[in-house]
LOVEX-466136 format. One record per residue (C-alpha): residue in one letter; x, y, z. Coordinates in Angstrom, 3 decimals. Layout:
N
bakol:xx:yy:zz
A:X:Y:Z
...
//
This chain:
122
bakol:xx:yy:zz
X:0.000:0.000:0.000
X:1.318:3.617:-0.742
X:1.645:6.078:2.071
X:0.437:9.303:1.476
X:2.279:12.383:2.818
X:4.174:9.925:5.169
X:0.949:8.667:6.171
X:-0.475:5.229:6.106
X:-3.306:6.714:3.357
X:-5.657:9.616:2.690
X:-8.183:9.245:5.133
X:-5.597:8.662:8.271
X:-3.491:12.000:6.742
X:-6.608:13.945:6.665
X:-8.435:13.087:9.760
X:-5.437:13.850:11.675
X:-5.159:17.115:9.714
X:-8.763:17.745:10.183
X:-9.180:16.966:13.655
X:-6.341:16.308:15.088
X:-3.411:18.603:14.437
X:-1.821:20.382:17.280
X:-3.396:18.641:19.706
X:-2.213:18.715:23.262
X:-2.885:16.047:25.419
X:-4.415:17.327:28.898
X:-5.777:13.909:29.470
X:-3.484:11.356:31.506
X:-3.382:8.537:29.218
X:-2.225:4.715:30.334
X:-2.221:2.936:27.480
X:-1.793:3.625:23.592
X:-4.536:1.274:22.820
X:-6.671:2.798:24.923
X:-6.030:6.113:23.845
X:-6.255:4.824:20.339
X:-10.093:4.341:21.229
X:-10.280:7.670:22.688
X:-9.683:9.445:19.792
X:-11.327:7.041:16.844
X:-14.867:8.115:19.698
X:-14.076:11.545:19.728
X:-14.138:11.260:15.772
X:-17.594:9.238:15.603
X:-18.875:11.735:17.310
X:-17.676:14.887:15.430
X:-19.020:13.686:12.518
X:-22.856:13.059:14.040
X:-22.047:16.778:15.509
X:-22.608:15.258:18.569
X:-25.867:13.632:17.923
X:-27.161:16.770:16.297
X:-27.202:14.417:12.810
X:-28.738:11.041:12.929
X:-26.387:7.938:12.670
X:-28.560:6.211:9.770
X:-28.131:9.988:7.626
X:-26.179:9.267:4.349
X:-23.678:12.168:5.550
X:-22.979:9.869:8.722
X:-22.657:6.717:6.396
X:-20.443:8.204:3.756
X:-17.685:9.847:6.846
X:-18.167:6.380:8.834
X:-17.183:4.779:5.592
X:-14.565:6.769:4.929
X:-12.834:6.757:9.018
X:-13.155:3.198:8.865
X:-9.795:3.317:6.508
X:-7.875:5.591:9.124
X:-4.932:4.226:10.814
X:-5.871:5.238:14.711
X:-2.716:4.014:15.819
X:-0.342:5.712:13.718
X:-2.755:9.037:15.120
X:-2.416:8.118:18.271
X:1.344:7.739:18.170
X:2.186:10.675:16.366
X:0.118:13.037:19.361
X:2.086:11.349:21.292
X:5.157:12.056:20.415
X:4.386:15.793:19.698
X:3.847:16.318:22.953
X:6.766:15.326:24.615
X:5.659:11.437:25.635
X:6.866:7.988:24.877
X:5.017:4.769:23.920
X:7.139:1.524:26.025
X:7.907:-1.550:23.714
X:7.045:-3.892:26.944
X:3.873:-2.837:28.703
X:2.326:-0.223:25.848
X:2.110:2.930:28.812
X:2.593:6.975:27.854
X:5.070:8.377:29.624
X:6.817:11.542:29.919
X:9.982:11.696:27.457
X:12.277:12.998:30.347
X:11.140:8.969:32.174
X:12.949:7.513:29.070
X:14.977:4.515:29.857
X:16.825:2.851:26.991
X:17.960:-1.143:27.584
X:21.521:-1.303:27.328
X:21.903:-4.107:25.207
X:19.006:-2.531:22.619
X:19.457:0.971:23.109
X:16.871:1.406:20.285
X:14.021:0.118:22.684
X:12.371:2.823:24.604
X:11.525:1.579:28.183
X:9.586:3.022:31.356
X:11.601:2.804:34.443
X:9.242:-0.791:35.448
X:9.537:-2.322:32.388
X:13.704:-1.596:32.018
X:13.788:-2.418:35.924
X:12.513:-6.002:35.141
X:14.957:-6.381:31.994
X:17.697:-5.521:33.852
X:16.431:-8.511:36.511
X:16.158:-10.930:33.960
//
């Protein structure tokens, strides 16, 4: 599949353009996945204005159609990392940049302190 502008399509690089750009996170978030779902419900319900437009209107139906193709994920991470936080490779947990651990024999893998702590056990 071709990326488009160095996103996974056109509907992931436009929703996050649409909706999404420059947003700052004020919410704690836990988990990428859940925050994944966070954002993919915020976008449901922009596009029924917020139950102002009826779910079975062929508006609704054409934008669900189209959202169904975005990449929530790749949104997800990308807020993410503009705002100064970190996804771990073990447990899937936000964290603040500045909590960064790297594992010293795969200093590519970025690590809460927990999840390096019980590398470095192993």
């Amino acid at each position: 599949m071709e990326k488009y502008n160095g996103w996974t399509n056109y509907e992931t690089w436009r929703v996050n353009l649409e909706l999404f750009d420059g947003y700052e996170l004020e919410e704690t978030i836990t988990s990428i996945f859940d925050f994944q779902e966070y954002i993919k419900e915020f976008a449901y319900e922009a596009i029924t204005s917020y139950g102002e437009i009826p779910e079975d209107s062929l508006a609704v139906s054409y934008a669900s159609a189209f959202i169904n193709a975005v990449n929530w994920y790749e949104i997800a991470e990308s807020i993410v990392d503009s705002n100064d936080k970190f996804i771990c490779e073990d447990c899937d947990g936000v964290f603040d940049k500045k909590d960064l651990h790297h594992y010293k024999y795969e200093p590519e893998i970025e690590l809460c302190e927990s999840c390096h702590d019980d590398r470095m056990e192993e």
